[in-house]
C-alpha positions as a printed NumPy array, in Angstrom:
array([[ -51.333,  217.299,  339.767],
       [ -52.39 ,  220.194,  337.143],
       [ -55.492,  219.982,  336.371],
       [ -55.548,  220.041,  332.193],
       [ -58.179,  220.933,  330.049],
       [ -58.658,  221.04 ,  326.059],
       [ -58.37 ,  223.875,  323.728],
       [ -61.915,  223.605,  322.741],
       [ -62.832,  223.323,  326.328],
       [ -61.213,  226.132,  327.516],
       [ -62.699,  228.24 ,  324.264],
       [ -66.374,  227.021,  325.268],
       [ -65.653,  228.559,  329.282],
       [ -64.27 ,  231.79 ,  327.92 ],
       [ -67.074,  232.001,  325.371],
       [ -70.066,  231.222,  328.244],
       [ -67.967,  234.029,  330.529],
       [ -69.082,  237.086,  328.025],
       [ -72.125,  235.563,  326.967],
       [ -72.935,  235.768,  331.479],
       [ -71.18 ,  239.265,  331.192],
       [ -73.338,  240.241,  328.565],
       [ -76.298,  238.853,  329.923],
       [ -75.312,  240.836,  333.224],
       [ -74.678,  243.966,  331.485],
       [ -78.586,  244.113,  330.026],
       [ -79.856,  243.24 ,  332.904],
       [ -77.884,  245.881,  334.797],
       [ -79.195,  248.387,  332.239],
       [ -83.114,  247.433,  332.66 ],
       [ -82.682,  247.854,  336.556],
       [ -80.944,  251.438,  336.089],
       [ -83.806,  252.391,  333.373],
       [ -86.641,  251.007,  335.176],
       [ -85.02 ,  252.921,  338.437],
       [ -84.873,  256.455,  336.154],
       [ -88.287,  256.094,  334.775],
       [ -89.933,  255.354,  338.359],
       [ -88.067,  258.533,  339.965],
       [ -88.753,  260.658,  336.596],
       [ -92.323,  260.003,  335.971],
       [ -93.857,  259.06 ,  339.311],
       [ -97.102,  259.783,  338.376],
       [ -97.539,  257.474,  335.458],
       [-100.229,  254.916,  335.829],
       [ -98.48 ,  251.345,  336.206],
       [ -99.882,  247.772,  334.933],
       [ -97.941,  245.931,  337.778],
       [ -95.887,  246.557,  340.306],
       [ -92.206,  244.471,  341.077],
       [ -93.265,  242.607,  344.237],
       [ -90.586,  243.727,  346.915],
       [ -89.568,  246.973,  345.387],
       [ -86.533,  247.875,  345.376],
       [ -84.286,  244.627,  346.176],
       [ -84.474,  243.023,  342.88 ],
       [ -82.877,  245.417,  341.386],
       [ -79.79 ,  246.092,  344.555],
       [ -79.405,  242.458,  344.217],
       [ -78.877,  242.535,  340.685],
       [ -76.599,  245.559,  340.493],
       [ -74.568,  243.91 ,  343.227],
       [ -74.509,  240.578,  341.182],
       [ -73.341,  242.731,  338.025],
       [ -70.915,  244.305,  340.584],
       [ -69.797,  240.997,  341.892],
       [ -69.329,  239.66 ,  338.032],
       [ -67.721,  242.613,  336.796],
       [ -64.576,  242.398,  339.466],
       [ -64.59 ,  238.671,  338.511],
       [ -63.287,  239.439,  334.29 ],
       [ -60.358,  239.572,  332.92 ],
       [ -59.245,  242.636,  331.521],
       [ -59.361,  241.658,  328.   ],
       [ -62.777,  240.841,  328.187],
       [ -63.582,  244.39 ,  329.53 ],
       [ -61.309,  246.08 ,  327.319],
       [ -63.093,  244.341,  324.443],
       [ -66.864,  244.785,  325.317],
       [ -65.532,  248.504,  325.832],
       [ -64.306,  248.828,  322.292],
       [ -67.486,  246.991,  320.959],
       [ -69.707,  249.323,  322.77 ],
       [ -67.397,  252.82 ,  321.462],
       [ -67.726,  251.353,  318.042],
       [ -71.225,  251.041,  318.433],
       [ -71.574,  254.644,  319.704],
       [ -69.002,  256.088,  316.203],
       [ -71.319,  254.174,  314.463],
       [ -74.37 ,  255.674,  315.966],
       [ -73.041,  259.317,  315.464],
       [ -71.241,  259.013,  312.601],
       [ -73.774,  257.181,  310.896],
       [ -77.218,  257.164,  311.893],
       [ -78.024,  260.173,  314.042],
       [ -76.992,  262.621,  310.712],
       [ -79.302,  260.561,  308.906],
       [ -82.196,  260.668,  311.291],
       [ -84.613,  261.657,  308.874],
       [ -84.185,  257.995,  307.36 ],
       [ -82.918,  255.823,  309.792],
       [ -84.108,  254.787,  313.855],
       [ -86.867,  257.558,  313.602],
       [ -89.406,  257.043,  316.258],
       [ -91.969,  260.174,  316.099],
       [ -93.885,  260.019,  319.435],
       [ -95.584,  262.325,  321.586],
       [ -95.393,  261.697,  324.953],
       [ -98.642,  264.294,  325.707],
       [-100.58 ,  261.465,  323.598],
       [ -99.189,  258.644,  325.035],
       [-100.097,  260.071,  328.854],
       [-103.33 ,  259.994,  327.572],
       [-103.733,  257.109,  326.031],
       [-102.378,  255.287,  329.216],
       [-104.696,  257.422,  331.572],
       [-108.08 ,  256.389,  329.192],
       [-106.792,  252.777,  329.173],
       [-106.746,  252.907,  332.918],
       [-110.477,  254.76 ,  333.8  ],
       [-111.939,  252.151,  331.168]])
């Protein structure tokens, strides 16, 4: 007996599977970042520290892992192409027009010190 399920039904599972990926994908990104930044600049003050340092993270890159070799290719090849189109789009588009567009002027020299007076007050 096959089990049968409706269009709509079977649009709603495929839809929640790259909404997870998705989800999976940023949070796979924050734990790489978050890794960077704590080998880069050891030395910054921090607010708070992740309790159990660093298994959240290895459990959530293995859980990305795990959900990765669980997709169909389609749904790789097409968050793929979304994110390529995202990067033409970036260099095409907005990096020669940075004087405009996603300009973020910031010292990091003021920043450090701003952080380091926050923390002696």
């Amino acid at each position: 007996m096959a089990l049968r399920i409706s269009p709509q039904e079977a649009a709603r599972d495929r839809s929640f599977v790259r909404q997870t990926f998705a989800t999976r994908t940023v949070g796979r990104e924050i734990n790489v970042q978050r890794r960077t930044l704590q080998q880069q600049q050891r030395n910054l003050p921090r607010p708070w520290k992740m309790p159990f340092w660093p298994a959240p993270p290895i459990i959530g890159l293995v859980g990305v892992a795990i959900a990765l070799s669980q997709q169909k290719i389609n749904d790789l090849l097409l968050v793929a192409g979304i994110f390529a189109a995202g990067l033409v789009y970036y260099y095409v588009f907005i990096q020669p027009r940075g004087d405009r567009y996603w300009n973020v002027q910031v010292d990091p020299k003021a920043e450090l010190q701003k952080l380091t007076h926050a923390t002696r007050d």
